[in-house]
py3Dmol code that shows the C-alpha trace and the ligand (Angstrom):
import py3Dmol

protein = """\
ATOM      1  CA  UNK A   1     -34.307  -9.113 -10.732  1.00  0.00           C
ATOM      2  CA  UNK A   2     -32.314  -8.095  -7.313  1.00  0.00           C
ATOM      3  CA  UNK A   3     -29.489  -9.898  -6.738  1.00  0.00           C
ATOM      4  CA  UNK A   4     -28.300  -9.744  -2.904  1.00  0.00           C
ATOM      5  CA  UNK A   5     -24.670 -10.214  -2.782  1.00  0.00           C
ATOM      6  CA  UNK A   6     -23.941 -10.396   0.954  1.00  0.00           C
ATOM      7  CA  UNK A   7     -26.960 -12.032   2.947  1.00  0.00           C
ATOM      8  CA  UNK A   8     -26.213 -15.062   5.992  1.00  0.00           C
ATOM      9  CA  UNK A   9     -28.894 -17.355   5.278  1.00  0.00           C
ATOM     10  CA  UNK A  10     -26.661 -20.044   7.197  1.00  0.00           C
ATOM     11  CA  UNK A  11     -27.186 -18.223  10.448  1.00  0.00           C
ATOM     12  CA  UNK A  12     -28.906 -19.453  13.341  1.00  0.00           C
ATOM     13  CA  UNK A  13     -31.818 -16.528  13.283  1.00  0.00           C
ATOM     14  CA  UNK A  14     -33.378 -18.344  10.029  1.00  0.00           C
ATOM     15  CA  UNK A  15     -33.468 -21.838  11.672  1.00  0.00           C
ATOM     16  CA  UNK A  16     -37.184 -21.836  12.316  1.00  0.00           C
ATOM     17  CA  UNK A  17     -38.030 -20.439   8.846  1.00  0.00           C
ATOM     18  CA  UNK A  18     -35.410 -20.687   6.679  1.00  0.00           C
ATOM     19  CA  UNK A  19     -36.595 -23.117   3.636  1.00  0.00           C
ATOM     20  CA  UNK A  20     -39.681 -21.233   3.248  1.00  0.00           C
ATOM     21  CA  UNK A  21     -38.118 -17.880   3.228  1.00  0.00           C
ATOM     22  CA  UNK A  22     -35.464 -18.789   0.584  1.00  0.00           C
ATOM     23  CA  UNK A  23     -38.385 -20.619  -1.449  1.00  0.00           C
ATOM     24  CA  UNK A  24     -40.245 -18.040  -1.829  1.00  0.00           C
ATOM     25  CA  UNK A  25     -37.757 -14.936  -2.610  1.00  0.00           C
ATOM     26  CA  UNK A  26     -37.665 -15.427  -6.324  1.00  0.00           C
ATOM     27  CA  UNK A  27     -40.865 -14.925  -6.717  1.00  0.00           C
ATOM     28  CA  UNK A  28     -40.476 -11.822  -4.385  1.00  0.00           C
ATOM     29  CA  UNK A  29     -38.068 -10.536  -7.186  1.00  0.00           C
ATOM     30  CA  UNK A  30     -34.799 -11.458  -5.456  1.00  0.00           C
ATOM     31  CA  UNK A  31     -33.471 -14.026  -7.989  1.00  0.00           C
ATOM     32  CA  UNK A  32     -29.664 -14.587  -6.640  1.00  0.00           C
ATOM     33  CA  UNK A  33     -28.419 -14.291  -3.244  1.00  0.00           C
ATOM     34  CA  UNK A  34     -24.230 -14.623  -2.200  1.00  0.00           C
ATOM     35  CA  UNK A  35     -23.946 -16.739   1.389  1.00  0.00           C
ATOM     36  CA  UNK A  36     -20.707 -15.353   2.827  1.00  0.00           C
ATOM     37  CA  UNK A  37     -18.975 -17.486   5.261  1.00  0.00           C
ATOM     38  CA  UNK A  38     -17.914 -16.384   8.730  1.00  0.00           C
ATOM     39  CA  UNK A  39     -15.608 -19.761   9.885  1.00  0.00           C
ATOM     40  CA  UNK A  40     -15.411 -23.114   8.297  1.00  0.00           C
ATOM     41  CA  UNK A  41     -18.756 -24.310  10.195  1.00  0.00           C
ATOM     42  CA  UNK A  42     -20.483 -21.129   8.533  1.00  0.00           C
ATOM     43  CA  UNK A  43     -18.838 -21.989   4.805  1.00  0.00           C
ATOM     44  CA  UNK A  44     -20.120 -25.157   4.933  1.00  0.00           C
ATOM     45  CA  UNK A  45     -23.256 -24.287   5.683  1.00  0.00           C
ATOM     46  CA  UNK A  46     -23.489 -21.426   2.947  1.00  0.00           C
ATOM     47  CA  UNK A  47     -22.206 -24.228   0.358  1.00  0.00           C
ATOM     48  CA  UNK A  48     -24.778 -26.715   1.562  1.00  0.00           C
ATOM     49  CA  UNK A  49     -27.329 -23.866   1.114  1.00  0.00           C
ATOM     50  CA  UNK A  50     -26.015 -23.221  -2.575  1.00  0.00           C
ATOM     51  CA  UNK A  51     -26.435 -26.629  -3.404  1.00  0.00           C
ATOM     52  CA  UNK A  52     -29.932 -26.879  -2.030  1.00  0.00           C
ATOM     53  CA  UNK A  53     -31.429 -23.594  -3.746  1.00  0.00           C
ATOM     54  CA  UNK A  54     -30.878 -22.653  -7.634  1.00  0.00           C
ATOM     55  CA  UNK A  55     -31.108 -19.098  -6.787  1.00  0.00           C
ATOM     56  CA  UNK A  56     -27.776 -19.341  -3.710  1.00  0.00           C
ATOM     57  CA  UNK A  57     -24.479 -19.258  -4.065  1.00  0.00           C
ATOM     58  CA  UNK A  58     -21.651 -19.506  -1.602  1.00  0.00           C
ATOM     59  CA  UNK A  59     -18.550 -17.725  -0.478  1.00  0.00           C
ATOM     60  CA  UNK A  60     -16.044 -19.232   2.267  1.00  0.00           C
ATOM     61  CA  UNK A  61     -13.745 -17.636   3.956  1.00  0.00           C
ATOM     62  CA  UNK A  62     -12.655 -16.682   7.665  1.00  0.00           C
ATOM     63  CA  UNK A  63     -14.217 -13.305   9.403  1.00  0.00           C
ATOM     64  CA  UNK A  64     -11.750 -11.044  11.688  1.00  0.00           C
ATOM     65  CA  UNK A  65     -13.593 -11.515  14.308  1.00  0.00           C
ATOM     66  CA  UNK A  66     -13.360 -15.493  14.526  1.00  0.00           C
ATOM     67  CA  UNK A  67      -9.632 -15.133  14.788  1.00  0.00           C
ATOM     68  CA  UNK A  68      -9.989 -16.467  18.199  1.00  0.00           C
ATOM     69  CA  UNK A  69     -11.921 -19.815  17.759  1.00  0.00           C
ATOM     70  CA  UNK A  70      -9.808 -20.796  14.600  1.00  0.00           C
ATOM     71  CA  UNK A  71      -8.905 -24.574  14.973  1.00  0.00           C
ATOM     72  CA  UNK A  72      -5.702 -25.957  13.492  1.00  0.00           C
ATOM     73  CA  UNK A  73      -6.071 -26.465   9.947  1.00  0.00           C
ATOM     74  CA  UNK A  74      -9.195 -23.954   9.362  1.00  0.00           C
ATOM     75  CA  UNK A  75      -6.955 -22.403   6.331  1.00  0.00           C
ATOM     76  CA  UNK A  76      -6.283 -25.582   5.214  1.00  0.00           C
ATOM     77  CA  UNK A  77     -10.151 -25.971   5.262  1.00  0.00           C
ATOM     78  CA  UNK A  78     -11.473 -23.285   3.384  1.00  0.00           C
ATOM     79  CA  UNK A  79      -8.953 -24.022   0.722  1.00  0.00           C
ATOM     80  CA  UNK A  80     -10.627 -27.526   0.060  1.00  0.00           C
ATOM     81  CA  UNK A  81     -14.036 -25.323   0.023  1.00  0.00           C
ATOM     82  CA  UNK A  82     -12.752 -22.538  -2.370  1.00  0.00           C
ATOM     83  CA  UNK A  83     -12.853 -25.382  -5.198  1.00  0.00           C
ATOM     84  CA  UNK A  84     -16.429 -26.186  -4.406  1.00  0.00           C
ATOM     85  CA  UNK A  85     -19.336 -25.995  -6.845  1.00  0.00           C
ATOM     86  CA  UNK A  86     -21.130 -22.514  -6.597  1.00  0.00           C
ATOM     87  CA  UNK A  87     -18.610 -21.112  -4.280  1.00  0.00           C
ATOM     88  CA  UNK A  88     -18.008 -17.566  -6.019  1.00  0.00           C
ATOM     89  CA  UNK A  89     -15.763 -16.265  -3.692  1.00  0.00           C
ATOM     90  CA  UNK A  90     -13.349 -16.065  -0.707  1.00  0.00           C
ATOM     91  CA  UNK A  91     -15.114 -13.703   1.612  1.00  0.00           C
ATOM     92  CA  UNK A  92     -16.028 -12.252   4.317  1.00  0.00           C
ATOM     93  CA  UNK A  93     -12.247 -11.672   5.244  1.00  0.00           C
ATOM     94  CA  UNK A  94     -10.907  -8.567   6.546  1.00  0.00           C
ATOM     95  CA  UNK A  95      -9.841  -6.337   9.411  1.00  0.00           C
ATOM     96  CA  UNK A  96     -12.231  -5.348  12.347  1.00  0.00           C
ATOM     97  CA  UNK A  97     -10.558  -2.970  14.857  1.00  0.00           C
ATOM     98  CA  UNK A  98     -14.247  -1.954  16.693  1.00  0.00           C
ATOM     99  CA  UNK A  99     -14.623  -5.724  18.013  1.00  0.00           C
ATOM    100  CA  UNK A 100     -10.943  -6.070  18.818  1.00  0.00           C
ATOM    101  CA  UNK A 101      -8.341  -3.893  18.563  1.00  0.00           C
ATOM    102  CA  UNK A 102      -5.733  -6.077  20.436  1.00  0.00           C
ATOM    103  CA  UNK A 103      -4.927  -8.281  17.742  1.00  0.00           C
ATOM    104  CA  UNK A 104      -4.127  -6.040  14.840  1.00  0.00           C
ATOM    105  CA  UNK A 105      -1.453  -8.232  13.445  1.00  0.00           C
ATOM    106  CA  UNK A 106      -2.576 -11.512  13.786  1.00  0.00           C
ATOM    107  CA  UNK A 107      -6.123 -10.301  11.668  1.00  0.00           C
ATOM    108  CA  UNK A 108      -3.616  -8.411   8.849  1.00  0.00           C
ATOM    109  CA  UNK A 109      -2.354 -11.990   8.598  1.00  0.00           C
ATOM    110  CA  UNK A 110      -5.018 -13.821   8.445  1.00  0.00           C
ATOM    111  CA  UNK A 111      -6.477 -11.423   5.868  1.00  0.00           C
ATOM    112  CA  UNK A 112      -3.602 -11.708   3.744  1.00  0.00           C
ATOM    113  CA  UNK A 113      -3.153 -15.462   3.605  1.00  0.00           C
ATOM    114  CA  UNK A 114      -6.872 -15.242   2.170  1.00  0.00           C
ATOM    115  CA  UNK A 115      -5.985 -12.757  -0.225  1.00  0.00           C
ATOM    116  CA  UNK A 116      -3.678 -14.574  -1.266  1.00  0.00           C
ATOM    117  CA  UNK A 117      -5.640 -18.066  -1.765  1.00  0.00           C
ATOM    118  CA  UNK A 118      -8.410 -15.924  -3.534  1.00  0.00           C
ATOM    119  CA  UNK A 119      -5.514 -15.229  -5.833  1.00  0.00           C
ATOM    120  CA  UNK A 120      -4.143 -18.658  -6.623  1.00  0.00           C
ATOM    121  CA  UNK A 121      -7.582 -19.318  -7.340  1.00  0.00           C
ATOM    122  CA  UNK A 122      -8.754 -16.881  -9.348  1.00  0.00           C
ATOM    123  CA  UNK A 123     -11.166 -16.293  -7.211  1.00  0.00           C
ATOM    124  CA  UNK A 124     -12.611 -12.295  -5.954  1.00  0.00           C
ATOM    125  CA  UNK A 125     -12.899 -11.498  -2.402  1.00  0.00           C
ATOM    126  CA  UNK A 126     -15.636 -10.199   0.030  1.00  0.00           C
ATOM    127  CA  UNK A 127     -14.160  -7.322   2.581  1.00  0.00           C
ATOM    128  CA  UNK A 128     -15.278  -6.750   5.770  1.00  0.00           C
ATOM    129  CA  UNK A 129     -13.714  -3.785   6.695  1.00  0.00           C
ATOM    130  CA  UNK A 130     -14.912  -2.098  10.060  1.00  0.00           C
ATOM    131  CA  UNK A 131     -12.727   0.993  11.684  1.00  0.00           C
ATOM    132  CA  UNK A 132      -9.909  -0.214   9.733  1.00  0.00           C
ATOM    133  CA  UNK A 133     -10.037   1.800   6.244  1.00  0.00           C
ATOM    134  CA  UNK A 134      -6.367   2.344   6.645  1.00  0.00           C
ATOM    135  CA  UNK A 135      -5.090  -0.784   7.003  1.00  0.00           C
ATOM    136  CA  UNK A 136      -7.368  -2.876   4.881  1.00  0.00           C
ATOM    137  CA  UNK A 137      -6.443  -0.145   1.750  1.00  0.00           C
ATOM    138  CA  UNK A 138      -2.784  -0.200   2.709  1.00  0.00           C
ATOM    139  CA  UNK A 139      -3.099  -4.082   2.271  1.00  0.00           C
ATOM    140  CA  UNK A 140      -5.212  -4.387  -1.056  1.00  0.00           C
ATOM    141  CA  UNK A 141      -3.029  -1.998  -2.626  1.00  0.00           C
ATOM    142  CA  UNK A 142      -0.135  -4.571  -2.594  1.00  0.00           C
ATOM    143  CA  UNK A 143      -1.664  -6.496  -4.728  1.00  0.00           C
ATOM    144  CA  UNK A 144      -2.545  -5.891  -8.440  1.00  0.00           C
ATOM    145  CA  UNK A 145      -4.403  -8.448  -9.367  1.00  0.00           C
ATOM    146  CA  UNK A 146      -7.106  -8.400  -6.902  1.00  0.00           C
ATOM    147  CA  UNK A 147     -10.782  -8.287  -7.636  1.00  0.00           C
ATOM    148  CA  UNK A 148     -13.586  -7.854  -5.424  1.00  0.00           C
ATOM    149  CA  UNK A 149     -16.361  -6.022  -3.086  1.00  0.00           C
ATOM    150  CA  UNK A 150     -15.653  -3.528  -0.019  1.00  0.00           C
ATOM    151  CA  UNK A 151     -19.014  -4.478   1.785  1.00  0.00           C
ATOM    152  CA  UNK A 152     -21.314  -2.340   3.533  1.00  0.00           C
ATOM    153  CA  UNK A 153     -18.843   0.315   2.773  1.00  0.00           C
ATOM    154  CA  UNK A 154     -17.812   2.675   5.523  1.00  0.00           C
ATOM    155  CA  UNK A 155     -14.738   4.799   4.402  1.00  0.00           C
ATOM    156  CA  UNK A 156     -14.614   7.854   2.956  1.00  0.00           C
ATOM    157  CA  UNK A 157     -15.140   8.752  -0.253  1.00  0.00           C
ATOM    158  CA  UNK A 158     -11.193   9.699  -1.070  1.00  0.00           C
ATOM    159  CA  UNK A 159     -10.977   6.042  -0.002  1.00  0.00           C
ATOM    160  CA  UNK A 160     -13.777   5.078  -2.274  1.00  0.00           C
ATOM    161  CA  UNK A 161     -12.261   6.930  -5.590  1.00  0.00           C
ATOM    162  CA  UNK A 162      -8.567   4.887  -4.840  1.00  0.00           C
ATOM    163  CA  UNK A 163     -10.702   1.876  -4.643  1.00  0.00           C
ATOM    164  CA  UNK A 164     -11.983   2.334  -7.448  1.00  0.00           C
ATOM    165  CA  UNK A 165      -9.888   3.341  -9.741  1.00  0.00           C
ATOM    166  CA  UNK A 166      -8.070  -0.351  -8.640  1.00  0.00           C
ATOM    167  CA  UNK A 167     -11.105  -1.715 -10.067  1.00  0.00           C
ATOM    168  CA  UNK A 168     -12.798  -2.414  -6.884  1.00  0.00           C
ATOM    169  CA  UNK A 169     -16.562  -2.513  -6.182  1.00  0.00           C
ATOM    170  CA  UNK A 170     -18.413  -0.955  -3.178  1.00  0.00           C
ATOM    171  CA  UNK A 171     -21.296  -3.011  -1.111  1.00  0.00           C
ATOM    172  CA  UNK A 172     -24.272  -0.563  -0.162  1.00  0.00           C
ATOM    173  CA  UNK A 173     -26.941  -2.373   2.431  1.00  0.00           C
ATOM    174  CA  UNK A 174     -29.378  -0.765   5.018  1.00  0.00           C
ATOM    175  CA  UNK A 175     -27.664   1.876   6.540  1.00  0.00           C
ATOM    176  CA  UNK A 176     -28.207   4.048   3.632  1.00  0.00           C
ATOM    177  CA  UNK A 177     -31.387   4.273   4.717  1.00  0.00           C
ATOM    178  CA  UNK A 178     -30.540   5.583   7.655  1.00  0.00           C
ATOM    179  CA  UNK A 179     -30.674   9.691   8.782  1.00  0.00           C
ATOM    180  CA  UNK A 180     -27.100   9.710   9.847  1.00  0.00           C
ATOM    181  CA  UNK A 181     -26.255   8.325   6.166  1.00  0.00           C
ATOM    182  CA  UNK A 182     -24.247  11.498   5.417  1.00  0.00           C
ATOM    183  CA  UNK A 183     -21.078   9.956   4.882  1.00  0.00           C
ATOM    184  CA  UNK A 184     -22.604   7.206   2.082  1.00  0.00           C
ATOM    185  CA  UNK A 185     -24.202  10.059   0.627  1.00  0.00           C
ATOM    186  CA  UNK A 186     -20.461  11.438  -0.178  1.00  0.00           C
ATOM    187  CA  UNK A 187     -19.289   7.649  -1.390  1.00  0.00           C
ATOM    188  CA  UNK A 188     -22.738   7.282  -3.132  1.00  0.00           C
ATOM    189  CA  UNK A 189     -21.786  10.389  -5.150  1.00  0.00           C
ATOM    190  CA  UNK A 190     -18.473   9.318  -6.622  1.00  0.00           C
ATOM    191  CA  UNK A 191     -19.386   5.650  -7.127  1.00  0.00           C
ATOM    192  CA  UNK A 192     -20.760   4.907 -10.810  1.00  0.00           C
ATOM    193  CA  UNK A 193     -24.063   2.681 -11.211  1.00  0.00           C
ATOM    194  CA  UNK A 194     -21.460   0.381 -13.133  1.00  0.00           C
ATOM    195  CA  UNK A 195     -19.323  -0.454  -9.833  1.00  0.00           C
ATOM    196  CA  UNK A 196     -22.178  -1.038  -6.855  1.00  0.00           C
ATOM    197  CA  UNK A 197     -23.104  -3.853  -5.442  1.00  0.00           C
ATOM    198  CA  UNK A 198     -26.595  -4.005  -2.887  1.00  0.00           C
ATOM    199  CA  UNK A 199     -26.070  -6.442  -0.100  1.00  0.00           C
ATOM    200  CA  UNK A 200     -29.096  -6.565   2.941  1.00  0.00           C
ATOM    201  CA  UNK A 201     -26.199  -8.284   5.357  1.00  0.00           C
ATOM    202  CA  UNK A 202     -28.980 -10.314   6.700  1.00  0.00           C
ATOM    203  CA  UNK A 203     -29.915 -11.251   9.636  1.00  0.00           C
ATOM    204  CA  UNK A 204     -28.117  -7.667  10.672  1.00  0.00           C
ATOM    205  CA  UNK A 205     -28.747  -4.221   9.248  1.00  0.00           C
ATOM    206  CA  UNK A 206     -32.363  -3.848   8.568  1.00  0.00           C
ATOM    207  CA  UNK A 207     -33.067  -0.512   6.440  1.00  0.00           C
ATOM    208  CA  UNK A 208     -35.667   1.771   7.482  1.00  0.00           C
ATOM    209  CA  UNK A 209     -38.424   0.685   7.731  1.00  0.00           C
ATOM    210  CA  UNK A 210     -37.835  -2.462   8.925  1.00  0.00           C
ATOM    211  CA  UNK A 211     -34.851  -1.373  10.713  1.00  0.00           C
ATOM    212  CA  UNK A 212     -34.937  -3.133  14.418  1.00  0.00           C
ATOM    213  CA  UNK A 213     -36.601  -6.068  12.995  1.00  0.00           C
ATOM    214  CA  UNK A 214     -34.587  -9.546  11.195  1.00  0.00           C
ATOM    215  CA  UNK A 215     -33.343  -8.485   8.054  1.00  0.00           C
ATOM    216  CA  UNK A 216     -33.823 -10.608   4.794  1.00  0.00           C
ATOM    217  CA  UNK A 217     -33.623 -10.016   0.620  1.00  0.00           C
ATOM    218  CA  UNK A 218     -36.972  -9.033   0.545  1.00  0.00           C
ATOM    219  CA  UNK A 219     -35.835  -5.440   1.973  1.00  0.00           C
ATOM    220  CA  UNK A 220     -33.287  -4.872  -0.875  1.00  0.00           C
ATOM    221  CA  UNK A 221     -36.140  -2.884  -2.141  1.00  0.00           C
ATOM    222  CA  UNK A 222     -35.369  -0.482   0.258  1.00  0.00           C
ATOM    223  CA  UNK A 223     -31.674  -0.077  -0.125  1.00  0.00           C
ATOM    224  CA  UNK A 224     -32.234   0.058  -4.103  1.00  0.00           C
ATOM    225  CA  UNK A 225     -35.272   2.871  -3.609  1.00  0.00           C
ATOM    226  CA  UNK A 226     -32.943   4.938  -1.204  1.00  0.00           C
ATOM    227  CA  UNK A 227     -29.821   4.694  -3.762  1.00  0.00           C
ATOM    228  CA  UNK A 228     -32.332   5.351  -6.769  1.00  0.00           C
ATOM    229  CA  UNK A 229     -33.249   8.806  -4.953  1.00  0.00           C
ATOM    230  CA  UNK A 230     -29.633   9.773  -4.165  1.00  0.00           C
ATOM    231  CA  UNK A 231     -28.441   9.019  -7.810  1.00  0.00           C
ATOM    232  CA  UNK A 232     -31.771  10.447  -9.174  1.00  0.00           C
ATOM    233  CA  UNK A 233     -31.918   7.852 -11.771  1.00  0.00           C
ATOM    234  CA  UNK A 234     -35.306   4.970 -11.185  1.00  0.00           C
ATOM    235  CA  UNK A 235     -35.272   1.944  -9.357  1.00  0.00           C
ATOM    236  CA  UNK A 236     -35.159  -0.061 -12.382  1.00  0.00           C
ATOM    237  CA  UNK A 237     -32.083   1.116 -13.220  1.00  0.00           C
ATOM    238  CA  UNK A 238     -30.020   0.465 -10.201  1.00  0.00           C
ATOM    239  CA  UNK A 239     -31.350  -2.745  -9.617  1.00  0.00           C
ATOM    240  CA  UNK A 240     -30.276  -3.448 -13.160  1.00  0.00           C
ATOM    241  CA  UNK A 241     -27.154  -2.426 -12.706  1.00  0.00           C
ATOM    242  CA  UNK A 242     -26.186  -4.201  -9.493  1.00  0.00           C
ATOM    243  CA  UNK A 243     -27.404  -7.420 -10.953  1.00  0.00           C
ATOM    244  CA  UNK A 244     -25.197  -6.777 -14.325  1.00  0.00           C
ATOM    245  CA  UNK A 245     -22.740  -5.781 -11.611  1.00  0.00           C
ATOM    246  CA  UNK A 246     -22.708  -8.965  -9.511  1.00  0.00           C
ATOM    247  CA  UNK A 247     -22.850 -11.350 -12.427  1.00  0.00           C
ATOM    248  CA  UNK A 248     -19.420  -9.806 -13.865  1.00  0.00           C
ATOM    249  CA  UNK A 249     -17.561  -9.741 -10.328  1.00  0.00           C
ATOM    250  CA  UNK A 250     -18.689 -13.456  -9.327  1.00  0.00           C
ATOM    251  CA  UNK A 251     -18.819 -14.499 -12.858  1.00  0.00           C
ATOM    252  CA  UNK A 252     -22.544 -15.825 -12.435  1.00  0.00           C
TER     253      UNK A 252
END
"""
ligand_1 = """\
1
NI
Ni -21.684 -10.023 6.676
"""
view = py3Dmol.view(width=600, height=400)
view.addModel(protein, "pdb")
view.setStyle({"model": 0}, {"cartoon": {"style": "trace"}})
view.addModel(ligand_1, "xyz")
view.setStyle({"model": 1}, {"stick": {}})
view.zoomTo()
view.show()
């Protein structure tokens, strides 16, 4: 069974389709699927999702780059969500300094109050980290206690080995697919079969060779083939793994 841990099913680019689509992916082989949240809007959508479909579950949280259309009270917000049923986890948070690299502080904030709630509630977290390696380790390292997934990781692989030995787990999705992969090649390399996760990051990301096209579960075939190759060990195996994986990190 593949179990895609990062996929937006709540977005607008499965309106026209979207109940058929997520009908018919267990039977395609993907049997669980994480919605990740993106604002409060986005988290409610993701929990409505989880509590339409057996095979969804929901995390909630506040993305970097909707720092600027937060409302008054959005923390507040996702708090009350957090408690939810089938809401697994406070994600995506993080830093992003390719959209915006203007307002570093105000995102290190915002990703630390959501640490922190994913902490008083025992809950892991989802980490979008994009040009910001340095800052996003330098903040997960101050706290112990923290559980969760670097997605669609993009650091290095000294990064990756800190990570972790902390305990962390690393997201792999479509662009290890890709030819300029060399970089996730290096991460691939140190990461054990015991500590990936595969995400498709759906709508975005599409691996090869689909890439170009609307991304969904269905291509996590792709992303498990690739990684199977690079770790020469089958297909079966990794896509065991990630499942056994996902289940112990958002206790499913
Ligand atoms: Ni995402």
């Amino acid at each position: 069974m593949l179990f895609d841990t990062h996929a937006h099913y709540d977005d607008a680019a499965f309106d026209t389709d979207r109940d058929a689509l997520l009908e018919a992916l267990p039977a395609s082989g993907v049997g669980l699927v994480i919605d990740p949240g993106c604002d409060v809007k986005s988290s409610e959508r993701a929990l409505m999702l989880a509590a339409q479909w057996p095979h969804v579950y929901a995390a909630v949280g506040i993305h970097p780059e909707e720092l600027g259309g937060m409302a008054e009270g959005d923390l507040e917000r996702i708090e009350a969500l957090c408690t939810q049923d089938k809401c697994v986890a406070i994600g995506e948070i993080g830093l992003d300094y390719y959209w915006d690299d203007t307002r570093k502080e105000e995102q290190k904030a915002l990703f630390i109050r959501q640490i922190e709630l994913a902490l008083q509630k025992e809950l892991p977290v989802i980490v979008h980290d994009r040009e910001a390696h340095g800052d996003c380790l330098d903040i997960v390292r101050r706290y112990r206690e923290l559980r969760g997934v670097f997605h669609c990781y993009s650091g290095s692989a000294e990064m990756a080995e800190e990570l972790l030995r902390r305990g962390w787990y690393l997201g792999f999705d479509g662009p290890v697919t890709y030819k300029n992969a060399r970089k996730t090649l290096e991460v691939l390399a140190v990461c054990p079969l015991d500590r990936l996760l595969i995400e498709t990051d759906s709508p975005y990301l599409s691996p090869v060779p689909q890439r170009g096209k609307r991304n969904d579960s269905r291509n996590l075939s792709y992303i498990v083939e690739r990684i199977a190759e690079i770790k020469g060990c089958s297909s079966q195996e990794v896509e065991a793994a990630a499942l056994k994986n996902g289940r112990r990190l958002f206790k499913i």
